[in-house]
N, C-alpha and C positions, 0 to 999 in steps of 0.2 A: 420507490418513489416516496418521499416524505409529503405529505402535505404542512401549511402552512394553519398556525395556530389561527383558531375561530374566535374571535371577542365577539360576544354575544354582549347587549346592552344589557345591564341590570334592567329590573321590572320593578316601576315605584309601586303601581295600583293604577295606573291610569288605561280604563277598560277597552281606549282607539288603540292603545300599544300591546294589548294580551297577545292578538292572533300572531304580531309577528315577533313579541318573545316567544312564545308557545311552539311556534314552527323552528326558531331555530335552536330554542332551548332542545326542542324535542329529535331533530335531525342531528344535534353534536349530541346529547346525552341520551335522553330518555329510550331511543333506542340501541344505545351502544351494548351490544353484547359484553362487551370486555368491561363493565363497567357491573358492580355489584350493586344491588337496590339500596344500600347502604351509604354508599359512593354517590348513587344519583340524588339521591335527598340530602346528601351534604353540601352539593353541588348544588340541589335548587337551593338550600336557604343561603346560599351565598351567593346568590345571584337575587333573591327579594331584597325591597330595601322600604321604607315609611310601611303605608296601609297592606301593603302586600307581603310584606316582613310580618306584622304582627297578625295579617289572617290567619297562619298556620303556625305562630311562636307558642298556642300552648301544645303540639304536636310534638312529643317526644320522638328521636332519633333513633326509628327502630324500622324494620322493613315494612309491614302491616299499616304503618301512618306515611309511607312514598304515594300508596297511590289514595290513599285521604286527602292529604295534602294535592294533590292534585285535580281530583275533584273538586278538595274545596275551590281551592283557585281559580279551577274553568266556570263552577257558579256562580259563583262574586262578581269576577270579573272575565269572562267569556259572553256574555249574554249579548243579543246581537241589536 
């Protein structure tokens, strides 16, 4: 059974839309096995775009800053 391709919205930085980029960013990638941590941080900076693009644009593209990057992001813009 194939499934059907998931379009996930880009995440500009607006903090009411974190949770539910976050949840579907996180259920198509962040946990995907078959997906390298290399892969998944390539895949988040291309899913940010304005303020949430440039939170983690000085974050070089290396495994060690996926889950930097991620925190940063959930403190920025996670807060409830």
């Amino acid at each position: 059974m194939i499934l059907p391709k998931i379009n996930i919205k880009p995440f500009s930085g607006d903090p009411l839309e974190w949770q539910t980029f976050w949840e579907c960013f996180s259920a198509a990638i962040d946990t995907n096995t078959n997906l390298s941590v290399i892969e998944k941080m390539t895949y988040l900076n291309g899913m940010l775009e304005s303020e949430a693009a440039r939170a983690i644009s000085g974050l070089p593209l290396t495994t060690e800053n996926y889950a930097k990057a991620i925190k940063l992001l959930q403190e920025r813009f996670g807060r409830k």
